[in-house]
C-alpha positions in Angstrom: 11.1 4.7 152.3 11.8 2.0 154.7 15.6 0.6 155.5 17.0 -1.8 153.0 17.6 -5.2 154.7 18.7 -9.1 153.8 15.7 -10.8 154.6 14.8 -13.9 152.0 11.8 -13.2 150.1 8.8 -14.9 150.7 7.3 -18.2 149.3 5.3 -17.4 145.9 7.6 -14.1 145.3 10.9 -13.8 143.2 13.5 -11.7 143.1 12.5 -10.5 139.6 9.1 -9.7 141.2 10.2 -7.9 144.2 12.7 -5.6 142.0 9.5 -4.5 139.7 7.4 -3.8 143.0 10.1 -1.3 143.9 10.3 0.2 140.6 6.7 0.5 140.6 6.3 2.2 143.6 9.0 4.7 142.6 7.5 5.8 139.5 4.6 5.8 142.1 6.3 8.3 144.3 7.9 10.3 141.4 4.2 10.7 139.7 3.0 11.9 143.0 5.6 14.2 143.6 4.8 15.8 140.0 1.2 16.0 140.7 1.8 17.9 143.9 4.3 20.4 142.0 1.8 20.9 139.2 -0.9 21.8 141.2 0.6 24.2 143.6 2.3 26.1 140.3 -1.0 26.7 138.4 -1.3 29.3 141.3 1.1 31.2 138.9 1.2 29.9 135.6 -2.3 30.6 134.1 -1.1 33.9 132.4 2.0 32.6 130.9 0.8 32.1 127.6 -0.9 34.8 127.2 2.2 36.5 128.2 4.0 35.5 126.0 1.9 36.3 122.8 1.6 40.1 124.9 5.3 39.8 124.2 4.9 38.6 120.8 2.3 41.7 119.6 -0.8 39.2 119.9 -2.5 41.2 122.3 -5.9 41.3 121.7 -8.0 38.8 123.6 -10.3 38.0 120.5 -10.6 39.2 117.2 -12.7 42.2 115.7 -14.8 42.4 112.7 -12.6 43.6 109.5 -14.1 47.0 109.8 -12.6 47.6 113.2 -9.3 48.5 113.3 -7.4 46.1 115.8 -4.0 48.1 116.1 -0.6 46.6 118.9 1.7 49.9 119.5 3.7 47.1 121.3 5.6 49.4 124.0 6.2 45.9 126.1 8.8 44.4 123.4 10.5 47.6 123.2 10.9 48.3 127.0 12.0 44.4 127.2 14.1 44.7 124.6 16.1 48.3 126.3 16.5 46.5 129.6 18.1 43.2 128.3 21.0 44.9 126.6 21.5 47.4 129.4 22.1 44.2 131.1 24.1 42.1 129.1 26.4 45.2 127.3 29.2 44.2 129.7 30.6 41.3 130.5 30.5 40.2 133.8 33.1 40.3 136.2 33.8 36.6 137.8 36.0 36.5 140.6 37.1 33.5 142.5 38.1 34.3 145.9 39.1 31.7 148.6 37.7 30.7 151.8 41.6 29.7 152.9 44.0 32.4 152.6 46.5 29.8 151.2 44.0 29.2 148.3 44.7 32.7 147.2 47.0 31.5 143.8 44.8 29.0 142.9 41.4 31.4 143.2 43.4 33.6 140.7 44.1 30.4 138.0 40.0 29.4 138.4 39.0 33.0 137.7 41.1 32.8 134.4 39.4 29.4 134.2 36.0 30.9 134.6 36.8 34.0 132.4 38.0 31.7 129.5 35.0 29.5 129.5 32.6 32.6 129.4 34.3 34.1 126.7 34.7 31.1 124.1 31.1 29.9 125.0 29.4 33.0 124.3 27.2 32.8 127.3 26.2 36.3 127.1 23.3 35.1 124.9 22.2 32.7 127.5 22.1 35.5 130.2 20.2 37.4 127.2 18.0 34.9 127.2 17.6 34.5 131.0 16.6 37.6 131.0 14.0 37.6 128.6 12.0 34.4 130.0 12.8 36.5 133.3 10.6 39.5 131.9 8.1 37.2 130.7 7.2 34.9 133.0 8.9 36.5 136.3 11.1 33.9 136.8 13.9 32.1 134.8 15.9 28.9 135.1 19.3 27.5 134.0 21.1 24.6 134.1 24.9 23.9 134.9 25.2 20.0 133.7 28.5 18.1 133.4 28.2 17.3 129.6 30.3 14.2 129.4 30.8 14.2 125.3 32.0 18.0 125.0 35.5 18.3 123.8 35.8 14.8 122.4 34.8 13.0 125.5 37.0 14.5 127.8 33.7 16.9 129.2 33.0 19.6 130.1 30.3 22.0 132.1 27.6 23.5 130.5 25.5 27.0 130.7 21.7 26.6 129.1 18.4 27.9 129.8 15.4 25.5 130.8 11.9 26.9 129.7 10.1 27.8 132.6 6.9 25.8 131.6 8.7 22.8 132.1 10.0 23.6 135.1 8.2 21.9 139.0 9.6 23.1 142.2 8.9 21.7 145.6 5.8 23.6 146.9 7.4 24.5 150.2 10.6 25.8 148.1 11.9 29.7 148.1 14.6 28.8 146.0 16.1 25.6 144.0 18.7 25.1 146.3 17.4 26.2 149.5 16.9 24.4 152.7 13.1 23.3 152.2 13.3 22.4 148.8 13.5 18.8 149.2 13.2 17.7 145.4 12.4 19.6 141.6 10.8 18.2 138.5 11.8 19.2 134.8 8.8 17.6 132.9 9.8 17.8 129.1 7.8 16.8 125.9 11.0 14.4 124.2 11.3 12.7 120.9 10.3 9.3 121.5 13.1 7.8 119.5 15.8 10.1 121.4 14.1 8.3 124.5 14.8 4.8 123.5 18.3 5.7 122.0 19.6 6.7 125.6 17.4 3.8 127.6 17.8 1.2 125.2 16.5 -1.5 127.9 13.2 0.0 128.1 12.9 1.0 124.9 10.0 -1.6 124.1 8.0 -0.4 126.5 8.0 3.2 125.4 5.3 4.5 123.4 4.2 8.3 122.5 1.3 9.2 124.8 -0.5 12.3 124.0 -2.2 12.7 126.9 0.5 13.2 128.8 2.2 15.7 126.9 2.3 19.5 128.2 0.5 21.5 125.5 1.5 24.6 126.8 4.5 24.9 124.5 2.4 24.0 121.3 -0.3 26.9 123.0 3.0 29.2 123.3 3.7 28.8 119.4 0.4 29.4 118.1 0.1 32.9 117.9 -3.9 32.8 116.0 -6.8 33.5 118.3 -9.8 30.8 117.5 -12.4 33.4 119.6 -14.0 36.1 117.1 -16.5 38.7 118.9 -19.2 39.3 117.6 -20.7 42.8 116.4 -24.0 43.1 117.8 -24.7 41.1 120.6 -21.3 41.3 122.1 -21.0 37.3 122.6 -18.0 35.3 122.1 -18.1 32.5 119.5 -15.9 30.0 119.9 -14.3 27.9 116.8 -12.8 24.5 116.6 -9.5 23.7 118.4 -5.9 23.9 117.1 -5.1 20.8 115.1 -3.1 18.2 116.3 0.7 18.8 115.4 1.6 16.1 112.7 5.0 15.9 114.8 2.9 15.4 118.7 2.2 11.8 117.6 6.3 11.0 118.3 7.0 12.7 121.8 6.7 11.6 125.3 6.4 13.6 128.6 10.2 12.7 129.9 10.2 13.4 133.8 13.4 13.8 135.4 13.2 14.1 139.7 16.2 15.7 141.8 15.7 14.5 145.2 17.0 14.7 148.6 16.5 11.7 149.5 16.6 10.4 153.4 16.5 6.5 152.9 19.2 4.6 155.5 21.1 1.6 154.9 22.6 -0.7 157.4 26.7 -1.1 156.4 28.6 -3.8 157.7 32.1 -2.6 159.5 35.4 -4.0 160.5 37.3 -2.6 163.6 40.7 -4.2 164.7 41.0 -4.2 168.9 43.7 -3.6 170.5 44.2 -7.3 171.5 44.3 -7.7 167.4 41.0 -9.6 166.9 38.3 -8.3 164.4 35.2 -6.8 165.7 32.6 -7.1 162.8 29.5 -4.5 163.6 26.7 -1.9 161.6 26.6 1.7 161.1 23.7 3.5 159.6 24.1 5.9 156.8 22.1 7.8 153.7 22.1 5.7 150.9 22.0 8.8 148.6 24.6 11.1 150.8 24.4 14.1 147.8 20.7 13.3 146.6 19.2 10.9 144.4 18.1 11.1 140.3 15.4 9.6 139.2 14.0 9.5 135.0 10.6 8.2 134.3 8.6 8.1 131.3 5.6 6.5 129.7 5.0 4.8 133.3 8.2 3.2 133.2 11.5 3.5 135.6 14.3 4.3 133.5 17.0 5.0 135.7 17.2 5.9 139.4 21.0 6.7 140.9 22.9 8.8 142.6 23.3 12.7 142.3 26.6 13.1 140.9 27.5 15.9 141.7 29.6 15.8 144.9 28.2 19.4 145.9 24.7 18.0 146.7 22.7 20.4 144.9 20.4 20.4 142.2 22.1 21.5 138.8 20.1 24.1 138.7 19.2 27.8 139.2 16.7 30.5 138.8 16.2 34.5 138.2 13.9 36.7 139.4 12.2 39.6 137.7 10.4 41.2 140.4 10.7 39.2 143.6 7.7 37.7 145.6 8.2 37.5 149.1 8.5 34.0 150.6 7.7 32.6 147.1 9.8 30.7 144.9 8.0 32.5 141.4 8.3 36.2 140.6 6.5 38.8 139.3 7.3 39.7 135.0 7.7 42.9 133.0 4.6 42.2 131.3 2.2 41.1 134.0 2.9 44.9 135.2 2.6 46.6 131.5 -0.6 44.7 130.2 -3.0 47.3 131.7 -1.5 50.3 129.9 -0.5 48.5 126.8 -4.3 47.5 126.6 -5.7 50.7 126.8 -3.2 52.1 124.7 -3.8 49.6 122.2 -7.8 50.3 122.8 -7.3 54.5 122.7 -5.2 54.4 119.1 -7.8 52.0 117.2 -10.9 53.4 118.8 -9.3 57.0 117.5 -8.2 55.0 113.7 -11.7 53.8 113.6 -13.2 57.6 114.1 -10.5 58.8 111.1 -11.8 56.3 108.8 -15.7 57.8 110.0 -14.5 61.1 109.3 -13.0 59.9 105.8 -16.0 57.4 104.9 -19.2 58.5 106.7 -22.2 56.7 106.4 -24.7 56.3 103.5 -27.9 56.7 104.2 -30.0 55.0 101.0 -33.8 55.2 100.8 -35.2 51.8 99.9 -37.2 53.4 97.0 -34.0 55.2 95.5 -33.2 52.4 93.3 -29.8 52.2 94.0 -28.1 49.3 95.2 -25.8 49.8 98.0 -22.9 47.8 96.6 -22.8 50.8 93.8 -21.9 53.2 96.9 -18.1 52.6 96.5 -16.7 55.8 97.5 -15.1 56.4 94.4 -14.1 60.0 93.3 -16.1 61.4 90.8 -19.2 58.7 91.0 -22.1 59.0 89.2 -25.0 57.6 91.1 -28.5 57.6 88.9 -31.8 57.4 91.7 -35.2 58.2 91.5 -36.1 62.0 92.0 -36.8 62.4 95.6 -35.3 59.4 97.2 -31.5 60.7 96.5 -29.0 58.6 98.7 -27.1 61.0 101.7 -24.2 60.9 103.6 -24.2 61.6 107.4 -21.2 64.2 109.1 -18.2 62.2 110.2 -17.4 62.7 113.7 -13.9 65.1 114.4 -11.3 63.7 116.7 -11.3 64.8 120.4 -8.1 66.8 120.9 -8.3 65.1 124.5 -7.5 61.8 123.3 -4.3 62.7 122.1 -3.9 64.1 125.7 -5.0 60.9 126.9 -2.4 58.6 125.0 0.6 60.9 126.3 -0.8 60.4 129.6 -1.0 56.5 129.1 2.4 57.1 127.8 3.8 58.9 131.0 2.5 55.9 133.4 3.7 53.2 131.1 6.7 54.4 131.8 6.7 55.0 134.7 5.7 51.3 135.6 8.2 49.9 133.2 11.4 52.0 134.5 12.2 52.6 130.4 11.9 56.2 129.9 13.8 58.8 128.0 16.9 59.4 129.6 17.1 55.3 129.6 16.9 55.1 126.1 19.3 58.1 125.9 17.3 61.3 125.0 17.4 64.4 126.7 14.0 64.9 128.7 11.9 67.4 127.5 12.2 71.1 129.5 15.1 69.9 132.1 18.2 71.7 132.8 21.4 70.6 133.5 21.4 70.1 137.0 17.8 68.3 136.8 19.2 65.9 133.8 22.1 64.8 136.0 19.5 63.5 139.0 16.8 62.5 136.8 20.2 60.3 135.1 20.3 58.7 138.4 16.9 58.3 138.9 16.2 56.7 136.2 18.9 53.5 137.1 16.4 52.7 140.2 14.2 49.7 138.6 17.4 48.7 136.2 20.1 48.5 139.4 17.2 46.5 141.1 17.4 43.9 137.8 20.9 43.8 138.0 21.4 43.3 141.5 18.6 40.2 140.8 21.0 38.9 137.7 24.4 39.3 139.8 22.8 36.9 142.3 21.4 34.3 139.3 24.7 34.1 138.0 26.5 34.0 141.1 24.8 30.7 141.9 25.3 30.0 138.1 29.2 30.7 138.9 29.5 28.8 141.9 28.5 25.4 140.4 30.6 26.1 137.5 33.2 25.7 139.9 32.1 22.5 141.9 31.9 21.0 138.6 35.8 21.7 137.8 37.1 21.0 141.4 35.1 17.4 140.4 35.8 17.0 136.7 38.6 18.2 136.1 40.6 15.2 137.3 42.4 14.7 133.1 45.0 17.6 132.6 43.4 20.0 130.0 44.7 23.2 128.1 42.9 26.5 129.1 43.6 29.9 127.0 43.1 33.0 128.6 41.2 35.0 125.8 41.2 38.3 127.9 44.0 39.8 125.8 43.3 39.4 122.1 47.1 40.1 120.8 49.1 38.3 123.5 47.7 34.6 123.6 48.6 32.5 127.0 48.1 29.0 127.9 48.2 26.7 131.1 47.2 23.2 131.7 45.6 22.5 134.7 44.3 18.9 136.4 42.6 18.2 140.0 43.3 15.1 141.5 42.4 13.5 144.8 45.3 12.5 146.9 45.4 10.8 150.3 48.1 11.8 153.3 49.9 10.2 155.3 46.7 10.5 157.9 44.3 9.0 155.7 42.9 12.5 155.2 41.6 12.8 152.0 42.3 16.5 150.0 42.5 17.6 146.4 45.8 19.5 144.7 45.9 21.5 141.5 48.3 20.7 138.9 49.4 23.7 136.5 51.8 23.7 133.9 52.0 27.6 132.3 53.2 28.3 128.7 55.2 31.6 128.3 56.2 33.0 125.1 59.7 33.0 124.4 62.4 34.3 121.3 63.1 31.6 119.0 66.8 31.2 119.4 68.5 32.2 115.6 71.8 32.8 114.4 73.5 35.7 114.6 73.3 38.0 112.2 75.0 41.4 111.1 73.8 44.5 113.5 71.1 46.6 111.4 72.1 49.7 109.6 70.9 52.7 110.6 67.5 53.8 110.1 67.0 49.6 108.6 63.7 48.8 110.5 64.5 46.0 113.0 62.4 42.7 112.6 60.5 41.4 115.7 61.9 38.1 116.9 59.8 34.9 116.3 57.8 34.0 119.3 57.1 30.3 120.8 55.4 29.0 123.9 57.5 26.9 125.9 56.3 25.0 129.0 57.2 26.0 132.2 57.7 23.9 135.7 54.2 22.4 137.0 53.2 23.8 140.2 51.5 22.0 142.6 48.7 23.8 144.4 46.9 22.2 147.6 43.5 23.0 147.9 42.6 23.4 151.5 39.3 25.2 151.6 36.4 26.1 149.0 36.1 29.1 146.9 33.3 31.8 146.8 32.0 33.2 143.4 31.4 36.4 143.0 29.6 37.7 139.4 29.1 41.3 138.8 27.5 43.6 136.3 27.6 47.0 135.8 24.9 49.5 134.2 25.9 50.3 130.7 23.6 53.0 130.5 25.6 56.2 128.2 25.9 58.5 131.5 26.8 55.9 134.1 29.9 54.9 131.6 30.5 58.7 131.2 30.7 59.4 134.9 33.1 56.4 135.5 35.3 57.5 132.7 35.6 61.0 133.9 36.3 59.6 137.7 39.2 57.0 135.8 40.8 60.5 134.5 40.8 62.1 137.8 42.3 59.5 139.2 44.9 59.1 137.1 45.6 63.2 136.9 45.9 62.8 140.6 48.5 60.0 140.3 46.5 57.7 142.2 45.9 55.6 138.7 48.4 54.7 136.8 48.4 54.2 132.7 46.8 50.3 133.0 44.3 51.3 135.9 43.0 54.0 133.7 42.8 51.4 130.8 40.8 48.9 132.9 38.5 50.9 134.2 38.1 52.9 130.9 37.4 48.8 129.1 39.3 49.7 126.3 39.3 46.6 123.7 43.3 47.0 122.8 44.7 47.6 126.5 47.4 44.7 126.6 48.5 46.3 123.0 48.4 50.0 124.4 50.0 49.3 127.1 52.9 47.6 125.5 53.7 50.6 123.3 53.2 53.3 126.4 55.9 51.3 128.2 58.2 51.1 125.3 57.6 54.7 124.8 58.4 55.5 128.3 61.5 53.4 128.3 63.1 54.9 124.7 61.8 58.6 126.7 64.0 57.4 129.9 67.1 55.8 127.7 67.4 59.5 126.0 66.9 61.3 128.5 70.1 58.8 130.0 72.4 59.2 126.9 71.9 63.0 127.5 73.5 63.0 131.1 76.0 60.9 129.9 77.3 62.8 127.2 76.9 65.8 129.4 78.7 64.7 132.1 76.1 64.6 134.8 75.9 61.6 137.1 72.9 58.6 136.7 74.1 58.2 133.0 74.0 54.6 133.8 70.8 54.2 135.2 69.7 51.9 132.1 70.2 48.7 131.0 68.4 46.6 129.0 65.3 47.4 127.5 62.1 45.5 128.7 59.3 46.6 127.4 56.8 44.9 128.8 57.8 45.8 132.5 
């Protein structure tokens, strides 16, 4: 786009005029851009519906006669459906750690940030999800937005999933953030009146356009087949298409365009000289320094701004199924498993229709029998009256092939195989294995899952990562965090991030906290118990402490991590834990941690006390004994 400058506009033009030429020629550009990203993406994207209803158990490409059996042993939604909670049993590990070794107490307060925010959200179901679309379609994407009206306006980031079919990369992009992705597209079918409530200006202008409208997602959710085969000639009839959604009428294609955009500006300087006069010059610089945003619809420019996030990247991010090399899309689950699910599907009904031959053969009825076929009903005990001589007959029914049962445990075999899902996955014992064998095939059979996971822990690591930008930049009103790690000890801090200037001029950013610790409720005295009267636990209340100031001199790294949930990877680490800890290397909340025990903050607490009424006896012993180190106690804390 050419440099901005102050020139007067010409005779004839306005101002008015010359601002709707430029808003033209941006929807122009944006409309361009979209065309470009569409086209190079149907390189991928012709299969996705059908995908999806493979998914779904609509996996026959037309329908049979009624006499045909049609049967969907659907082994794709049950692999899916044992990888995705492999994945997700665990919650992942998020770690903050700083690029500035001084940064090293704050990294710890952003991962109890981060930790909190994942736990009260729930976001397990969106990596779930993730996952799913990931399995799908190959690829997945998620959002990380700054949600202005969470928490009552004060905001607050967000975690979703975008469908995938709405969804335009740059075709020169690897990844949504990379280096040659210069802009992405989410093109999404919107309610018109939700359009005009959030651009009221434009709102007359707006009108639903069906043509413009992605019918992929209406394609997606109608899972009835309109093709019917037929029986004899093997042709393909086509019926009428879908009707119209009585809801379509009301939506319009909403295009939203993250760009990097290169324009230059002229800006007018001051510099003082030494001889204190003003020197008035220009400097050139990017008028959109971290990007631009631009929202079209129906033709029309509804906004165009600033990206505001300070980080510069697109609030967006993407996993992989099976990675592509060099290519921003992946490879699914189910574009792998079709060809085995098929002939599976094929094998079982060709073998159903053979065991309904073999229980109904065929009637053979001489014209001159006088019996009418509809009489031939099959029913036990018919009487059929015919004329002497032309007596209706019933062919042999043709046996089942014992080698097509051979052949479906064969199919069986390689759809596992290509799926990774096989029995020690889903937690039986293989079939004729010892023990040795059990314990490598164990390991084995992680290969395809580890490869997943090591694909998620890089998703969500980007995912993690702009979670942070966005509370380094938002975070600027003090806000109460809870740390929901330990369910029976509850712990608060506030935190803010503010901007401040030096002494220099050097702008840099300091964290605010203020922690809350529990503390006993001071009370009256009161007469000592009696013995063997149980004592009552003193009353609790949070009390703020000091704020602490926290300059923030570098930026932090993310790190997400899963593990494998599968039954013998969390045996082995258990066993290891226990080792460890008979060793002495581990101590009693090392062996809790690794073990992920659901009450550990509340074990602990009792070990210790445990320990320390062991340690106090063991004192009052000595003392009454005489022995020296009868003093070696004071007063109890348990939670040491």
């Amino acid at each position: 786009m050419p440099i901005e400058s102050n020139t007067a506009p010409k005779e004839g033009s306005s101002s008015s005029d010359e601002q709707s030429q430029k808003k033209r020629k941006t929807v122009k550009m944006v409309e361009k851009l979209f065309q470009r990203a569409k086209r190079e993406r149907s390189k991928y994207d012709q299969n996705w519906v059908e995908n999806y209803k493979f998914f779904r158990g609509n996996q026959w490409t037309e329908k049979r006669p009624s006499y045909r059996h049609s049967e969907v042993l659907n082994f794709v939604h049950a692999a899916i459906q044992t990888i995705v909670p492999i994945l997700t049993d665990r919650r992942p590990n998020i770690e903050a750690l700083p690029e500035n070794p001084s940064d090293f107490e704050f990294a710890e307060i952003m991962t109890q940030v981060l930790r909190g925010k994942w736990d009260r959200e729930s976001w397990g179901q969106i990596v779930a999800e993730g996952i799913v679309d990931a399995c799908i379609y190959g690829t997945a994407i998620s959002e990380q937005p700054w949600n202005p009206d969470l928490l009552d306006g004060l905001g607050d980031y967000e975690f979703n999933t975008v469908d995938p079919m709405y969804f335009y990369p740059s075709p020169d992009s690897h990844d949504i953030n990379s280096v040659n992705n210069d802009y992405c597209i989410i093109a999404k079918p919107t309610d018109l009146n939700e359009v005009k409530r959030k651009y009221p200006k434009s709102a007359h202008k707006l009108k639903s356009d069906i043509s413009d409208v992605d019918m992929a997602k209406t394609a997606k959710q109608d899972m009835d087949d309109y093709r019917i085969r037929s029986s004899t000639d093997n042709m393909s009839l086509v019926q009428g298409e879908r009707p119209q959604d009585a809801d379509q009428p009301d939506k319009i294609l909403l295009i939203t365009a993250w760009l990097k955009d290169e324009t230059l500006i002229e800006e007018e300087i001051s510099e003082k000289t030494e001889d204190g006069s003003i020197k008035k010059g220009f400097r050139t610089k990017k008028k959109y320094p971290n990007g631009r945003k631009i929202v079209i619809s129906g033709g029309q420019l509804l906004e165009d701004d600033h990206n505001e996030y300070l980080d510069g990247k697109f609030p967006y991010a993407k996993l992989v199924d099976y990675i592509m090399p060099r290519e921003f899309w992946g490879q699914g689950e189910v574009e792998q498993l079709k060809g085995p699910q098929q002939l599976i599907n094929k094998l079982m009904s060709y073998t159903m229709d053979v065991i309904s031959l073999m229980g109904n053969p065929v009637w053979l009825n001489p014209t001159g029998g006088g019996v009418f076929a509809d009489s031939l009903t099959n029913q036990p005990g018919l009487v059929i009256d015919h004329i002497d001589g032309f007596a209706p007959t019933r062919m042999q029914g043709e046996n089942v092939q014992p080698s097509i049962f051979q052949a479906f445990d064969r199919l069986r075999d390689v759809f596992d195989t290509i799926s990774g899902v096989n029995e020690v996955t889903q937690g039986a014992q293989p079939r004729n294995a010892s023990g040795v064998a059990i314990d490598s095939l164990m390991e084995a059979a992680q290969t395809k899952i580890r490869l997943k996971g090591r694909n998620v822990e890089a998703w969500l690591t980007a995912v993690g990562q702009q979670h942070a930008s966005r509370i380094l930049q938002f975070y600027s009103i003090p806000r109460i965090v809870r740390i929901t790690e330990n369910e029976n000890a509850a712990k608060y801090f506030k935190i803010a991030i503010d901007t401040v200037t030096d002494e220099s001029g050097e702008a840099h950013q300091v964290a605010t906290v203020q922690k809350f610790e529990n503390q006993p409720v001071e009370q009256e005295q009161a007469a000592p118990p009696l013995v063997g009267e149980p004592v009552e636990a003193a009353e609790q209340q949070l009390v703020p402490q000091a704020p602490v100031q926290y300059e923030i001199k570098g930026n932090l790294d993310i790190r997400i991590t899963i593990g494998t949930s599968l039954p013998h990877a969390k045996a082995k680490k258990e066993e290891r834990a226990n080792q460890l800890y008979q060793l002495g290397i581990y101590d009693v909340e090392d062996l809790l941690t690794d073990l992920e025990h659901p009450r550990q903050a509340k074990i602990l607490e009792k070990f210790n006390q445990r320990q320390f009424e062991a340690a106090q006896a063991e004192a009052q012993a000595a003392a009454l004994q005489g022995q020296p180190g009868a003093t070696a106690l004071q007063t109890p804390n348990p939670g040491a």
